[in-house]
PDB file of N, CA, C and O in Angstrom:
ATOM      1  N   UNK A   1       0.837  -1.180   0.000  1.00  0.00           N
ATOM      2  CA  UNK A   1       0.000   0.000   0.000  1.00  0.00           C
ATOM      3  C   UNK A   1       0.884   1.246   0.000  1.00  0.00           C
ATOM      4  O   UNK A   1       1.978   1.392   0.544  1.00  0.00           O
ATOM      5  N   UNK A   2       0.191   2.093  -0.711  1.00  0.00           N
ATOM      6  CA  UNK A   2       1.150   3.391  -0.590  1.00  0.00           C
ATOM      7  C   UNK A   2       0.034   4.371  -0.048  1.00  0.00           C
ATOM      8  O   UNK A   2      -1.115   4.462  -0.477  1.00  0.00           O
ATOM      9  N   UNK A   3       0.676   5.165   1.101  1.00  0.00           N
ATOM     10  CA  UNK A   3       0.028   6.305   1.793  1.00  0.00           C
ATOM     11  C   UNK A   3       0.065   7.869   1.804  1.00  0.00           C
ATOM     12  O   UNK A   3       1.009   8.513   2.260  1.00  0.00           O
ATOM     13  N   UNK A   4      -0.949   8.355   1.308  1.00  0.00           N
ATOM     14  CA  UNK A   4      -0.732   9.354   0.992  1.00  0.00           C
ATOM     15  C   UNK A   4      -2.066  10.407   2.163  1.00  0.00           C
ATOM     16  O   UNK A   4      -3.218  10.192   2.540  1.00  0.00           O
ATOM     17  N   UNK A   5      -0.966  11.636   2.382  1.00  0.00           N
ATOM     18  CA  UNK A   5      -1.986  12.477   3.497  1.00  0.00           C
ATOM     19  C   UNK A   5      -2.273  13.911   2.702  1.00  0.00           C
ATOM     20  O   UNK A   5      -1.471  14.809   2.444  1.00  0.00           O
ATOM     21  N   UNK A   6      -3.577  13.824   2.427  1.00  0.00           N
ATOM     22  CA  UNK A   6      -4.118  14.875   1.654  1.00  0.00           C
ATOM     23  C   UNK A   6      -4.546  16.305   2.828  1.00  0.00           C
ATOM     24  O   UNK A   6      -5.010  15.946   3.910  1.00  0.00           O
ATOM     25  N   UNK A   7      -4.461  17.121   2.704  1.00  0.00           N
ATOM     26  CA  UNK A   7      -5.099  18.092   3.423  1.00  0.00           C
ATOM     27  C   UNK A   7      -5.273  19.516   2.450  1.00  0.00           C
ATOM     28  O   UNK A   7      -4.483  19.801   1.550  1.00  0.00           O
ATOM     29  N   UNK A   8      -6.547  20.393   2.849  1.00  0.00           N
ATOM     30  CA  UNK A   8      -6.761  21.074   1.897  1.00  0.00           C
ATOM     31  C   UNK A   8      -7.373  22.535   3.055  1.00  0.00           C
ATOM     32  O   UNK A   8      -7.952  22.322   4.121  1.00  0.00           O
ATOM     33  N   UNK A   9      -7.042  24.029   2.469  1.00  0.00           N
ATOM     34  CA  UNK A   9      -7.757  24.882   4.015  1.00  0.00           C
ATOM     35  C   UNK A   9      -8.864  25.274   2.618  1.00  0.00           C
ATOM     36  O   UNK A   9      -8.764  25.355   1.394  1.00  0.00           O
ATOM     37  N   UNK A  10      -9.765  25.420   3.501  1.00  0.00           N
ATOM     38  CA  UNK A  10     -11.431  25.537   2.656  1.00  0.00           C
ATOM     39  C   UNK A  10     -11.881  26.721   3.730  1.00  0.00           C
ATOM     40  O   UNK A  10     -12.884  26.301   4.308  1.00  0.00           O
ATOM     41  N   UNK A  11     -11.584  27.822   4.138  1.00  0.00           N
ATOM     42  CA  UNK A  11     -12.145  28.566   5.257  1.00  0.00           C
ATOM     43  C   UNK A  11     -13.105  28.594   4.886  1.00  0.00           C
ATOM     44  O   UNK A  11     -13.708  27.829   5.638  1.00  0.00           O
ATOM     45  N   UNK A  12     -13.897  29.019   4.072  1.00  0.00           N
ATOM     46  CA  UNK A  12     -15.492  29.553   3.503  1.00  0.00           C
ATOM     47  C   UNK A  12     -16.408  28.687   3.754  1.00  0.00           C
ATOM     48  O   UNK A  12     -17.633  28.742   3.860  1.00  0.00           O
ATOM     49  N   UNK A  13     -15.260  27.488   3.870  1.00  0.00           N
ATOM     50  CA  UNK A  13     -16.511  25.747   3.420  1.00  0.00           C
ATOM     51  C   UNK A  13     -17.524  25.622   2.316  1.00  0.00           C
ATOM     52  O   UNK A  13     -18.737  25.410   2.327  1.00  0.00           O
ATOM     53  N   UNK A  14     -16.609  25.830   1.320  1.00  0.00           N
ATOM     54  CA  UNK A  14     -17.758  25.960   0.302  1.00  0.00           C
ATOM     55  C   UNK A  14     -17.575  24.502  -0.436  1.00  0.00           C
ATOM     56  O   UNK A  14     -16.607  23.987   0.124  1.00  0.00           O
ATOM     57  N   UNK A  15     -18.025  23.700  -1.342  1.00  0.00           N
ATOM     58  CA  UNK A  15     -17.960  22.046  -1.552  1.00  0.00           C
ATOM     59  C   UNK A  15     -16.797  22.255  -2.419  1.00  0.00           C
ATOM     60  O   UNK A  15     -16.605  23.380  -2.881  1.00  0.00           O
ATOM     61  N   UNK A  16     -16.144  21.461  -2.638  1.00  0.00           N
ATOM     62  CA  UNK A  16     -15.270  20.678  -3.590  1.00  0.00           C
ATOM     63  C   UNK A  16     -14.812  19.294  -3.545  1.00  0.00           C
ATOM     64  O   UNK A  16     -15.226  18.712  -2.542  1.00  0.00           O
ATOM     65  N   UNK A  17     -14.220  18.714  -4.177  1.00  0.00           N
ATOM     66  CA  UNK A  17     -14.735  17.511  -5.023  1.00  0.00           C
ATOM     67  C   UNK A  17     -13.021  17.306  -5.337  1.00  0.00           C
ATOM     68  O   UNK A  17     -12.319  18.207  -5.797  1.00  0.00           O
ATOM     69  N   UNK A  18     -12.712  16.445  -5.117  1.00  0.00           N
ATOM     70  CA  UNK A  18     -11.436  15.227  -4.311  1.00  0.00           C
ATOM     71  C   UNK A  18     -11.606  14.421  -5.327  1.00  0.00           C
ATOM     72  O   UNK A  18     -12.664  13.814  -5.496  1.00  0.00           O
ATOM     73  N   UNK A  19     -10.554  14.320  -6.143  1.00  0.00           N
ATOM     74  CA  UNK A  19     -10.449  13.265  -7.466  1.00  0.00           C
ATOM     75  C   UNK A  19      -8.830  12.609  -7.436  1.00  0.00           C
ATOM     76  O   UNK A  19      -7.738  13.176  -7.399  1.00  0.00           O
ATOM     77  N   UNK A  20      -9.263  10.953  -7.472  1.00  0.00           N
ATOM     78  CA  UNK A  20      -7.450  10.991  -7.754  1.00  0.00           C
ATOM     79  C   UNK A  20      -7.638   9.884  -8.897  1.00  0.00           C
ATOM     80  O   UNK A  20      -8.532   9.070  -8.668  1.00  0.00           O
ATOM     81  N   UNK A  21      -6.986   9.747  -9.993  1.00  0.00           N
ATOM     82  CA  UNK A  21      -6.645   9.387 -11.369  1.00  0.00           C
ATOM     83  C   UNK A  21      -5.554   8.482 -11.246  1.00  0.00           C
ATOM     84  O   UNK A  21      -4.611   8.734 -10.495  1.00  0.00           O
ATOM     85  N   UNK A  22      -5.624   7.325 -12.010  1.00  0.00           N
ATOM     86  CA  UNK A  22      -3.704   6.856 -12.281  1.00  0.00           C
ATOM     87  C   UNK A  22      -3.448   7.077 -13.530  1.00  0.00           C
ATOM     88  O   UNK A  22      -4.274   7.872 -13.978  1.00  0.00           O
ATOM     89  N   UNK A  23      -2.492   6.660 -14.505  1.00  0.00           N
ATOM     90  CA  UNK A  23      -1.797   7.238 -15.061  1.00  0.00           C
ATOM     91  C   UNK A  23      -2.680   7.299 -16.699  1.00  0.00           C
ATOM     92  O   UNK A  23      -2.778   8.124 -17.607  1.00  0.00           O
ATOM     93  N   UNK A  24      -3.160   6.037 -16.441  1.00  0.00           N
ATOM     94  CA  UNK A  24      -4.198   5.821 -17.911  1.00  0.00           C
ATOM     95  C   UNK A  24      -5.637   6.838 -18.287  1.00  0.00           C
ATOM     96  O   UNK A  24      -6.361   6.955 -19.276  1.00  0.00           O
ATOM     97  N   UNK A  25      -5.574   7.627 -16.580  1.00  0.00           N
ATOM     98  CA  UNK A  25      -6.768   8.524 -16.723  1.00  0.00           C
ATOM     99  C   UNK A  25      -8.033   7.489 -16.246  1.00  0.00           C
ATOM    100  O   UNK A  25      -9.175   7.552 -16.702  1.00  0.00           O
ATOM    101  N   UNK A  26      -7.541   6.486 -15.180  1.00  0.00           N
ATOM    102  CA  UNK A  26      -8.877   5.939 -14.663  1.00  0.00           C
ATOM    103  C   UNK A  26      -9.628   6.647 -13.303  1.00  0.00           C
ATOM    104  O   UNK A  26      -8.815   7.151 -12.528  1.00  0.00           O
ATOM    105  N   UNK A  27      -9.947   6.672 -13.213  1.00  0.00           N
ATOM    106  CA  UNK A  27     -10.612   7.469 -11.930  1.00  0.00           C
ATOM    107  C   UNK A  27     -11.066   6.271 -10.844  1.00  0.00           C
ATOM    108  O   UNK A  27     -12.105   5.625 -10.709  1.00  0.00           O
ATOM    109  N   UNK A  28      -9.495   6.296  -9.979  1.00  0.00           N
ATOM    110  CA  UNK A  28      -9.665   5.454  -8.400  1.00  0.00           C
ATOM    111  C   UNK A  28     -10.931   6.218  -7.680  1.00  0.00           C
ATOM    112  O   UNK A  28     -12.051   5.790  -7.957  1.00  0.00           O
ATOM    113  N   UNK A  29     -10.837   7.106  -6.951  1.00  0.00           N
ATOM    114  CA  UNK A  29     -11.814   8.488  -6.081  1.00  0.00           C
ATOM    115  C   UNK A  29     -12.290   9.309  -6.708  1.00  0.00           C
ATOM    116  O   UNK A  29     -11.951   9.904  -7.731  1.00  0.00           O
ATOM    117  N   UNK A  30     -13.358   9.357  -5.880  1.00  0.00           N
ATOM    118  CA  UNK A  30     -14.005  10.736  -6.710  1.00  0.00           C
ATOM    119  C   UNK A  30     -14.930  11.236  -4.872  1.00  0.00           C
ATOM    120  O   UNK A  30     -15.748  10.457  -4.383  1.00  0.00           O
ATOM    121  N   UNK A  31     -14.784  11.772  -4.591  1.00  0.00           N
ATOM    122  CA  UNK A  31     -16.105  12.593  -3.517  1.00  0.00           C
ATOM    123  C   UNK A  31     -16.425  14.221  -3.511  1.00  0.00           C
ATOM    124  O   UNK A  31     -15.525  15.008  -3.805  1.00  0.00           O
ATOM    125  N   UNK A  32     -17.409  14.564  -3.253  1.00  0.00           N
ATOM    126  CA  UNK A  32     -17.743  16.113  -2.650  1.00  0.00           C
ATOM    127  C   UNK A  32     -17.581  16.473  -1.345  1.00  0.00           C
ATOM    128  O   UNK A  32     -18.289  15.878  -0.532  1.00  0.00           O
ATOM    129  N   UNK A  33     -16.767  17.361  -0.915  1.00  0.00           N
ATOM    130  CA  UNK A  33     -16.726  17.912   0.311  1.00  0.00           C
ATOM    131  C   UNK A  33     -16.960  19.222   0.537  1.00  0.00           C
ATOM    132  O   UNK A  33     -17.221  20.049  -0.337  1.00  0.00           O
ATOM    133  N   UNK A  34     -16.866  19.432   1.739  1.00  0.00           N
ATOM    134  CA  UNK A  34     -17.653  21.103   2.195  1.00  0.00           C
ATOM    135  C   UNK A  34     -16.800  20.755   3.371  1.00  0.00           C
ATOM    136  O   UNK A  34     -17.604  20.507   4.270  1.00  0.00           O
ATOM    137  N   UNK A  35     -15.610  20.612   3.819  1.00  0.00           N
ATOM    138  CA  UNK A  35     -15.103  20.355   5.332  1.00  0.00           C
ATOM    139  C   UNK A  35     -14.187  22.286   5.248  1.00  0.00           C
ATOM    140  O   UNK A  35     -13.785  22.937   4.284  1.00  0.00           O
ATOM    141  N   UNK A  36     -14.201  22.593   6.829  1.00  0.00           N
ATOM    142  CA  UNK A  36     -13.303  24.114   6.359  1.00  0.00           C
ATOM    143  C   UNK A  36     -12.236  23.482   6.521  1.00  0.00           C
ATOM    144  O   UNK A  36     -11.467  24.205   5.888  1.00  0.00           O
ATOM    145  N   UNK A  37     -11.680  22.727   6.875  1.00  0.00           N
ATOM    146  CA  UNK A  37     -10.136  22.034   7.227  1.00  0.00           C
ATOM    147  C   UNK A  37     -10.025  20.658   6.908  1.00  0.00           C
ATOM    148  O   UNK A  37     -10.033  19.779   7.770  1.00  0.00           O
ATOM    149  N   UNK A  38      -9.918  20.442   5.661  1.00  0.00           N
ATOM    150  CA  UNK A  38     -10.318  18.940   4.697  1.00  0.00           C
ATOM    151  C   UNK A  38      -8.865  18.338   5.716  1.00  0.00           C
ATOM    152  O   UNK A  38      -8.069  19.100   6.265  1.00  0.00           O
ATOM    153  N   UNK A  39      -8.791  16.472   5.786  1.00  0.00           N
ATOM    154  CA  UNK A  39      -7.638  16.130   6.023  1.00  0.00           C
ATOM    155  C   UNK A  39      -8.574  14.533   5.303  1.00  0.00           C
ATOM    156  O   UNK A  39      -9.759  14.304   5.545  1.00  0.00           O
ATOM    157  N   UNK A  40      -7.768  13.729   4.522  1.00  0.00           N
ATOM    158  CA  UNK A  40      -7.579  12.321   4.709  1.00  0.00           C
ATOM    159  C   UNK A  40      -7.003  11.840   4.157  1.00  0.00           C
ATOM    160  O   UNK A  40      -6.603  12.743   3.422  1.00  0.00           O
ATOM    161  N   UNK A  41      -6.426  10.783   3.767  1.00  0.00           N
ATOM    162  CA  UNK A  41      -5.688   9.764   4.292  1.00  0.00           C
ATOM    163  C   UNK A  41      -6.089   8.863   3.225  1.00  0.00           C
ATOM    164  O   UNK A  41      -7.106   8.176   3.328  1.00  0.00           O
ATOM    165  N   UNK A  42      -5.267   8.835   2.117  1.00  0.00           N
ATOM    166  CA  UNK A  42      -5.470   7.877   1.077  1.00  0.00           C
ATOM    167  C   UNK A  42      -4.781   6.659   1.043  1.00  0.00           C
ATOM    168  O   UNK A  42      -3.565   6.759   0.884  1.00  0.00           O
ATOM    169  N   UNK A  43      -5.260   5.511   1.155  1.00  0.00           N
ATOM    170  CA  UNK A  43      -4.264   4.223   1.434  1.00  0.00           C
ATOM    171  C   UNK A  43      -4.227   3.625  -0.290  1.00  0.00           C
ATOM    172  O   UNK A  43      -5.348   3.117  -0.286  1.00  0.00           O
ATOM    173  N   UNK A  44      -3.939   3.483  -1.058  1.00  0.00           N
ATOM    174  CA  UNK A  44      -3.895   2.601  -2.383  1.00  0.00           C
ATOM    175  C   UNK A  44      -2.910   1.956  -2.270  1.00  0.00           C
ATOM    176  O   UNK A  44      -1.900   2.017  -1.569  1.00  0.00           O
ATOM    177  N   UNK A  45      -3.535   0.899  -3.527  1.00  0.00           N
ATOM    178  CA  UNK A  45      -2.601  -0.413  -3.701  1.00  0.00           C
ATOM    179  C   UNK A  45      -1.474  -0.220  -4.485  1.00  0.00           C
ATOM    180  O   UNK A  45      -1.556   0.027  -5.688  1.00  0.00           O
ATOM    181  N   UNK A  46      -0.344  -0.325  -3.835  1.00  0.00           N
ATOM    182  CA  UNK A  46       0.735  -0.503  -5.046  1.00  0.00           C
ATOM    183  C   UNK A  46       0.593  -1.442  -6.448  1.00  0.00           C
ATOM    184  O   UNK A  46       0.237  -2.617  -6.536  1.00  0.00           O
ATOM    185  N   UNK A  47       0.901  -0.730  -7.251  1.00  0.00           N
ATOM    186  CA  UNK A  47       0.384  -1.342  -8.775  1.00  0.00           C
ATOM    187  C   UNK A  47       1.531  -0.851  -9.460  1.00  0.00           C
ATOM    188  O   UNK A  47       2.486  -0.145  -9.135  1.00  0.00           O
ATOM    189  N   UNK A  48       1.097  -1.531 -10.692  1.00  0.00           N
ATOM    190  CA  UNK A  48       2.517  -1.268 -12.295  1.00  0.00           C
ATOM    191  C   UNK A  48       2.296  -0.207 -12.632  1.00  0.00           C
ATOM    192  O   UNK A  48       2.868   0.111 -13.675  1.00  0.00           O
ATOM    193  N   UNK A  49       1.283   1.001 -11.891  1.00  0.00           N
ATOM    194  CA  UNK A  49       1.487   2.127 -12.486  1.00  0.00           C
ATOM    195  C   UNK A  49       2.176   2.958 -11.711  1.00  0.00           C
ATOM    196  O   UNK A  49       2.285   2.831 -10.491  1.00  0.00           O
ATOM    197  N   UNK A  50       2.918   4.284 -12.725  1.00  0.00           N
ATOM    198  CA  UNK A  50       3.885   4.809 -11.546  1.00  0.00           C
ATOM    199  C   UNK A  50       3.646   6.084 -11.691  1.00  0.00           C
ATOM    200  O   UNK A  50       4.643   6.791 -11.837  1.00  0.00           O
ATOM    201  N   UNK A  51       2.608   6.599 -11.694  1.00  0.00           N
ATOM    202  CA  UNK A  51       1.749   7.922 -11.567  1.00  0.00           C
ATOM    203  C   UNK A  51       0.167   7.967 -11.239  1.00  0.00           C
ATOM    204  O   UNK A  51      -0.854   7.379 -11.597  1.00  0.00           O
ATOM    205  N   UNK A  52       0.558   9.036 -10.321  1.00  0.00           N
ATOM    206  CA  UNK A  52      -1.259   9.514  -9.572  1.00  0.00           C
ATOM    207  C   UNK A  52      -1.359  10.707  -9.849  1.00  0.00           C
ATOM    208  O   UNK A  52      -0.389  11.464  -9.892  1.00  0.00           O
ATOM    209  N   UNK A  53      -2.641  11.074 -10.095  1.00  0.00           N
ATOM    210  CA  UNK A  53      -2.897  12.532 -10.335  1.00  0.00           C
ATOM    211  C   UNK A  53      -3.844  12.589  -9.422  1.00  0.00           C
ATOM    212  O   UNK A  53      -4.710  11.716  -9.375  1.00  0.00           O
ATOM    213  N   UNK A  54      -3.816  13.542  -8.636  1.00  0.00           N
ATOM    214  CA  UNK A  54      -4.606  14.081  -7.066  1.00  0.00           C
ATOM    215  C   UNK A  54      -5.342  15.329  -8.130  1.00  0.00           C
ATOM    216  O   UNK A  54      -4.483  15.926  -8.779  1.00  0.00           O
ATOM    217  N   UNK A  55      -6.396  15.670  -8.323  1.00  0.00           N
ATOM    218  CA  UNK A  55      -7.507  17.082  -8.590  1.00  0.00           C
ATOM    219  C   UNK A  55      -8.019  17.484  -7.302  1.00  0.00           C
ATOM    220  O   UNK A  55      -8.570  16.651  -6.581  1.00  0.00           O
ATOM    221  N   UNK A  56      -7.899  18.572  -6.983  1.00  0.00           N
ATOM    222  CA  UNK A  56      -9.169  19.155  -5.920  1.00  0.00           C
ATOM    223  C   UNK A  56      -9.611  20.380  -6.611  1.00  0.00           C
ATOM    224  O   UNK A  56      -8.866  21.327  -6.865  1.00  0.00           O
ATOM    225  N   UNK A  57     -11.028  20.300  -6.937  1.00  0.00           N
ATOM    226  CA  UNK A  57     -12.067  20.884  -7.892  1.00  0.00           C
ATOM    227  C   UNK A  57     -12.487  21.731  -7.157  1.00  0.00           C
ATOM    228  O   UNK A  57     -12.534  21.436  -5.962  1.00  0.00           O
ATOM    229  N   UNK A  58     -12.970  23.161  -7.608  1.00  0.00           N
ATOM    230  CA  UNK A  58     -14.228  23.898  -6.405  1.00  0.00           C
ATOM    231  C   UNK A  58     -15.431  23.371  -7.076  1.00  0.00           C
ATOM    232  O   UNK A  58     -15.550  23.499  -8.294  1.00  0.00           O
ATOM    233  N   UNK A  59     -16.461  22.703  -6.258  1.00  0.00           N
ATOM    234  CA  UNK A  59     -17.303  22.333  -6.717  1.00  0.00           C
ATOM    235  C   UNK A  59     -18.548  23.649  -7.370  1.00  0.00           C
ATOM    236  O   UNK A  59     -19.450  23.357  -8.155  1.00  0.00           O
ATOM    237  N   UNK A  60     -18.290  25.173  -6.783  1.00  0.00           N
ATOM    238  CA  UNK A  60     -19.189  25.819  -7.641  1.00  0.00           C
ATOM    239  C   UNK A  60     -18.946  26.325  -8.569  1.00  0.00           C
ATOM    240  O   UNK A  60     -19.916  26.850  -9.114  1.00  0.00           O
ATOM    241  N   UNK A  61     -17.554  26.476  -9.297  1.00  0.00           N
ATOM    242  CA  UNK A  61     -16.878  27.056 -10.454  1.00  0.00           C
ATOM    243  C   UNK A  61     -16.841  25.685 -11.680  1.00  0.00           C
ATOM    244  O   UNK A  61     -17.217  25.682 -12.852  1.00  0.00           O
ATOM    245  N   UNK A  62     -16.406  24.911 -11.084  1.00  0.00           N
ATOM    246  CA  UNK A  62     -16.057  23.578 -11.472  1.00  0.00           C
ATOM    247  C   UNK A  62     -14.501  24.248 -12.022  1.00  0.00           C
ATOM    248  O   UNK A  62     -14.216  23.514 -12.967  1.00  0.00           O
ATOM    249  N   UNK A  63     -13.683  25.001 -11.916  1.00  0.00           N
ATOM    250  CA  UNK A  63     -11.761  25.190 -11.548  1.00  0.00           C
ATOM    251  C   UNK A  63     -11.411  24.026 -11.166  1.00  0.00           C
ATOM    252  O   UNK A  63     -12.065  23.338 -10.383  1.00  0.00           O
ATOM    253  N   UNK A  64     -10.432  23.731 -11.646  1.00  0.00           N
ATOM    254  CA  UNK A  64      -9.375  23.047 -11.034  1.00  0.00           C
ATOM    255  C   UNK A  64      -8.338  24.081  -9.844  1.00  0.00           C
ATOM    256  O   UNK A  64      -7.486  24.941 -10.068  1.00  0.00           O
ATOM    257  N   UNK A  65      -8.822  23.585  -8.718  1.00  0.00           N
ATOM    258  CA  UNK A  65      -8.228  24.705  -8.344  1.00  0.00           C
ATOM    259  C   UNK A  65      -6.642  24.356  -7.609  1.00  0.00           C
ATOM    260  O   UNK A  65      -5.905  25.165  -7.045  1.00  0.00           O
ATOM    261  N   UNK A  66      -6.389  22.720  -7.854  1.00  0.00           N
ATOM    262  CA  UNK A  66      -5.199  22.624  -7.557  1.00  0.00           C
ATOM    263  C   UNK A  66      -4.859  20.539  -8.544  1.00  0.00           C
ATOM    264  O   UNK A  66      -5.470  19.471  -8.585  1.00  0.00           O
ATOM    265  N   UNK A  67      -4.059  20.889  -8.886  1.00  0.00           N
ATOM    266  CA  UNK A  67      -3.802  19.162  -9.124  1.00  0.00           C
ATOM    267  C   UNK A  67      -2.145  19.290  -8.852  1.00  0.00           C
ATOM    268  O   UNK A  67      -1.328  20.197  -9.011  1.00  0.00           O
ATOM    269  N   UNK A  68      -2.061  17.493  -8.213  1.00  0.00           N
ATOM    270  CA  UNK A  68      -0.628  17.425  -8.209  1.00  0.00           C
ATOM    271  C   UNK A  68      -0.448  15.952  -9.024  1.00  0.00           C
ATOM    272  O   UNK A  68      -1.402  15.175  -9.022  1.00  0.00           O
ATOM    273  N   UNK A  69       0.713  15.621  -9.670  1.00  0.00           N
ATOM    274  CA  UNK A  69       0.953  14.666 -10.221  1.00  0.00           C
ATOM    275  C   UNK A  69       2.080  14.040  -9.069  1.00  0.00           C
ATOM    276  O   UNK A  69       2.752  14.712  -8.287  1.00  0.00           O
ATOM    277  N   UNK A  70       2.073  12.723  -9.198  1.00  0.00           N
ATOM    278  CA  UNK A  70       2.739  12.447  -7.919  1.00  0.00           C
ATOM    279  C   UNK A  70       3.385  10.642  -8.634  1.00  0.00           C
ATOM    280  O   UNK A  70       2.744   9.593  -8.697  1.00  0.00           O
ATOM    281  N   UNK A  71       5.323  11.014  -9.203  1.00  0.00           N
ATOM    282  CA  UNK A  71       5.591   9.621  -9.218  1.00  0.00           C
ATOM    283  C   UNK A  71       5.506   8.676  -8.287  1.00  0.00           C
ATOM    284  O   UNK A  71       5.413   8.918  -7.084  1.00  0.00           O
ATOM    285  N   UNK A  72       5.533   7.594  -8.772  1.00  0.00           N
ATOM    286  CA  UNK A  72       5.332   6.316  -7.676  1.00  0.00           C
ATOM    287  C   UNK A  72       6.480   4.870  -7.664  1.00  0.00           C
ATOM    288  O   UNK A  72       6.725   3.819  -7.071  1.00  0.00           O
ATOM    289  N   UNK A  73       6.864   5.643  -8.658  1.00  0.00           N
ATOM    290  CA  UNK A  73       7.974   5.033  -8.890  1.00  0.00           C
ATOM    291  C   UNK A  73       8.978   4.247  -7.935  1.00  0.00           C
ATOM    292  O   UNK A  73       9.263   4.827  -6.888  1.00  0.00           O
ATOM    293  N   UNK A  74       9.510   3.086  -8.152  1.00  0.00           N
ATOM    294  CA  UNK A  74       9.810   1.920  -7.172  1.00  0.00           C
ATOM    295  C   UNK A  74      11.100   1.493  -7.956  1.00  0.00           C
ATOM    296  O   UNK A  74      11.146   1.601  -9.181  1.00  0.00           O
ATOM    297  N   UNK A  75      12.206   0.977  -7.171  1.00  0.00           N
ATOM    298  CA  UNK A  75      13.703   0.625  -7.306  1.00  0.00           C
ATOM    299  C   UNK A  75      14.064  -0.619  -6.386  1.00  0.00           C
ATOM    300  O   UNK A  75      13.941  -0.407  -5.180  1.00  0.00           O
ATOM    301  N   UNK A  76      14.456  -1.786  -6.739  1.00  0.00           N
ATOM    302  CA  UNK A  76      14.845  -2.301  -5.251  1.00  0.00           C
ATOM    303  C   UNK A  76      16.471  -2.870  -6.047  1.00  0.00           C
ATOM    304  O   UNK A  76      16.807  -3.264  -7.164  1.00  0.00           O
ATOM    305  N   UNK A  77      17.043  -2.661  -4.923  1.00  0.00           N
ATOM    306  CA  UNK A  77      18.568  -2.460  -5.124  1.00  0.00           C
ATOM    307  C   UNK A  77      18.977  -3.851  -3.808  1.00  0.00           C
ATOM    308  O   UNK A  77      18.534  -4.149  -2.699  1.00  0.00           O
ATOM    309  N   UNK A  78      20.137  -4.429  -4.808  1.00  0.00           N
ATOM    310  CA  UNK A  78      20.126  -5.735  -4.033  1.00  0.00           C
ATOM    311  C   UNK A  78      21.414  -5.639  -3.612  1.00  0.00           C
ATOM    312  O   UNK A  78      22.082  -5.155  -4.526  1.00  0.00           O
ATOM    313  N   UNK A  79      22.202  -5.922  -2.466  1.00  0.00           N
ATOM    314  CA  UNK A  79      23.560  -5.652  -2.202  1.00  0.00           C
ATOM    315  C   UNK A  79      23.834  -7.189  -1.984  1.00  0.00           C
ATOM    316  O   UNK A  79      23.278  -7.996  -1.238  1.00  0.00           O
ATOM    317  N   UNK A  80      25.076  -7.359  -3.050  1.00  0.00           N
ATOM    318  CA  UNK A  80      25.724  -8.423  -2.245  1.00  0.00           C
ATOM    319  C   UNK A  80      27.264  -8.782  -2.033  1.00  0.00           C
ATOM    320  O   UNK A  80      28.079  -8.054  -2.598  1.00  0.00           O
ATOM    321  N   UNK A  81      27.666  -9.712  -1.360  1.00  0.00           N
ATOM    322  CA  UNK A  81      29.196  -9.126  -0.739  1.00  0.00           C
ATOM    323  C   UNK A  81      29.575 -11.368  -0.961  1.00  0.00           C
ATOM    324  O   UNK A  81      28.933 -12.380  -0.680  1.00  0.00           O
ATOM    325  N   UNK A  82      30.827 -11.099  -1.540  1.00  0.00           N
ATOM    326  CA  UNK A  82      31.397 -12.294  -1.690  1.00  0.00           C
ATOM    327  C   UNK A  82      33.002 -12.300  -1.395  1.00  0.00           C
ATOM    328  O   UNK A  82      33.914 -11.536  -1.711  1.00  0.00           O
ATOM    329  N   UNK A  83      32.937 -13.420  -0.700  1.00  0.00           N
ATOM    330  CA  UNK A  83      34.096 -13.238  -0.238  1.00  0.00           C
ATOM    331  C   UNK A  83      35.059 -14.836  -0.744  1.00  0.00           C
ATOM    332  O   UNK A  83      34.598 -15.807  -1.346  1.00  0.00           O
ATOM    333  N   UNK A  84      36.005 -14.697  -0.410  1.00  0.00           N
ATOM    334  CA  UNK A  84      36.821 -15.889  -1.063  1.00  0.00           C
ATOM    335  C   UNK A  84      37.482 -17.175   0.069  1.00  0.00           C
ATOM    336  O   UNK A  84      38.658 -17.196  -0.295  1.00  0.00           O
ATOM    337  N   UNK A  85      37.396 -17.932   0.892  1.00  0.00           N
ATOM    338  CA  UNK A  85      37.498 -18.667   1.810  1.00  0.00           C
ATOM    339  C   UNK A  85      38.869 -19.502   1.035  1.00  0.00           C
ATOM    340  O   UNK A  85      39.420 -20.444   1.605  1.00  0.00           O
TER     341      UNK A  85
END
């Protein structure tokens, strides 16, 4: 799982709308909120894709009023040590 902590300041509390995408343009989330101090906590599955796109929409303009693209990209590096007896 990969964890990601979203938080957003909404003083007005007016709705917007929490979208996160992977790389093909599928749409994992989608919700409407109205919180004045948004916070949560996205858990997804690690997968073969190695990009997320996070949208947070104002829901009365319909703006994008912020997106982040976010690699996900993964390396595993193997160390090994040989010795001669």
């Amino acid at each position: 799982m990969i964890v990601f902590n979203v938080s957003y300041a909404n003083p007005d509390g007016n709705k917007f709308q929490v979208i996160v995408k992977d790389q093909d343009g599928t749409q994992l989330y989608q919700n409407l909120f109205s919180d004045k101090a948004f916070y949560k906590q996205f858990r997804l599955p690690r997968a073969d894709k190695d990009r997320l796109v996070f949208i947070i929409r104002n829901g009365r303009d319909a703006d994008v009023v912020k997106t982040f693209e976010v690699n996900v990209s993964s390396r595993v590096t193997q160390e090994v040590s040989v010795r001669k007896f």
